[in-house]
N, C-alpha and C positions, 0 to 999 in steps of 0.2 A: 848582272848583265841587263836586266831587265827595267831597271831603275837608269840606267846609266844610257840605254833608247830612248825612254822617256822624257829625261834630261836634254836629252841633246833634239828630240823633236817640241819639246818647248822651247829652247832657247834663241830660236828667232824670233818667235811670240815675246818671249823679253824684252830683247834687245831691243826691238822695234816702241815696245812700249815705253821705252827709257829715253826713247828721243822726242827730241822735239820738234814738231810741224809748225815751218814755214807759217802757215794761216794762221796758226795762233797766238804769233807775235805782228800780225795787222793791227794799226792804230794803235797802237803799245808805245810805250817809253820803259828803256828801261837801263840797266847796264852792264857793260862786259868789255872784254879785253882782246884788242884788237893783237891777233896773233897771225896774220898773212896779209901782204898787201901784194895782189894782183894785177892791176894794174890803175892807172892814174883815178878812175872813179869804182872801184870793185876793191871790195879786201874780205877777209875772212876773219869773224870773232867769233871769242868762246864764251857759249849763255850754257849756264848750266852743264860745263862738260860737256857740250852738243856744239861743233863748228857750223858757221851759220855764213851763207856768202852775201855780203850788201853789197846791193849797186847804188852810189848815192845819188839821193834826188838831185832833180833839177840842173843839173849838170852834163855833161858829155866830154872827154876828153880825149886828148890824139890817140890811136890805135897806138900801142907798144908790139902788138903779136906783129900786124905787117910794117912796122917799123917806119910807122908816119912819122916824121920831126916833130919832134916836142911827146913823143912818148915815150920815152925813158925817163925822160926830164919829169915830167909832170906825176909818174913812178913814183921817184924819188922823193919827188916834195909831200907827195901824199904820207908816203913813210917818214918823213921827219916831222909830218902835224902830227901824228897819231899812233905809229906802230909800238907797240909794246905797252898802250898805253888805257885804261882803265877807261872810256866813253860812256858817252850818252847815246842811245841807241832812239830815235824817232823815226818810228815806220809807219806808213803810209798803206800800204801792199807788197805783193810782190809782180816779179813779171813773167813771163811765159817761162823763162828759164830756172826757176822758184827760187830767184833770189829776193830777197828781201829788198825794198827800197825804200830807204830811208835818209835823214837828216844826223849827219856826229856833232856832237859836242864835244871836242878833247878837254885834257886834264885842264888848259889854260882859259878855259870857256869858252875857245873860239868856234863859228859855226866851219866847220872844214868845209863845205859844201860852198860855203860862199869863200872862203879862205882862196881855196883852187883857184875860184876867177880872178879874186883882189890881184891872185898872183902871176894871173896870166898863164893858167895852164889848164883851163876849162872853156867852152863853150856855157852860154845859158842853152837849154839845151829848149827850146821852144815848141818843140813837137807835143810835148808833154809837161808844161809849166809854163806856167802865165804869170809868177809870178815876178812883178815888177823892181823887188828888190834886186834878182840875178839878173834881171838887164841893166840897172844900174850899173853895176859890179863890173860888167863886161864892158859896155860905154867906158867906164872910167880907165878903165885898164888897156881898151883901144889907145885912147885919148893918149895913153902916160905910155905908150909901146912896149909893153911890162911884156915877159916870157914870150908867149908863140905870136904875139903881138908887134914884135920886133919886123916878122915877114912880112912884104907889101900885099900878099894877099894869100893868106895861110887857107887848106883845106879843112873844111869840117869834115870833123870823124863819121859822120851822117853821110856824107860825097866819098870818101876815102874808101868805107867799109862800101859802096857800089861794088859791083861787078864790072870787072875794067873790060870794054868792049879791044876786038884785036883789028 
């Protein structure tokens, strides 16, 4: 009985050290298998036996929870780049909600991060990326009225996620 307390007051101590911390996949490349897609820019992979939440870079896309237009959509295409599918994992940091943020690679080498906007289901997300490639992306996708691009004046998920005054 005595063995079997002891057991069992280590085994959080295990467990714990079996996992893997968020911060030690910063500035890391690496790869794993995207097994959850949450919603249009968030999905969940598995490194190591350890489920891991990415929010990806540079990007922003429609709210699916409070059911902005173009977020189911935008869902969906995330899961037809990538779900089930072996990636490239490029992280950067993570953010207050310890997710990981980073850039995919899927099986086909495509950048899904900039894929989302080609396709008109992302924002470049500007608050936090300067980079001049995902304004491209978005311009051009304006231009060609590609996904949520269609609407004459769609809300970004940044305005959306406000607190709606009554």
């Amino acid at each position: 009985m005595g063995r079997l307390i002891t057991i069992l007051l280590l085994l959080p101590t295990w467990v714990c050290s079996q996992s893997i911390n968020v911060k030690q996949l910063q500035h890391q490349s690496f790869t794993a298998k995207v097994i959850r897609i949450i919603d249009g820019d968030t999905m969940e992979i598995l490194y190591q036996k350890t489920p891991i939440k990415i929010r990806l870079e540079h990007i922003d896309c429609p709210e699916k929870r409070s059911k902005q237009p173009f977020g189911t959509q935008a869902k969906t295409v995330l899961s037809n780049l990538c779900f089930g599918q072996q990636v490239k994992v490029t992280s950067q940091h993570s953010d207050r909600y310890g997710r990981l943020i980073a850039v995919i690679t899927n099986s086909k080498k495509q950048i899904v991060n900039q894929e989302m906007i080609k396709l008109g289901m992302a924002w470049h997300f500007t608050k936090y990326s300067t980079d001049k490639t995902y304004a491209k992306l978005e311009q051009e996708a304006r231009k060609k009225r590609i996904g949520l691009w269609r609407e004459n004046n769609p809300t970004p998920p940044w305005n959306w996620r406000k607190p709606k005054s009554a």
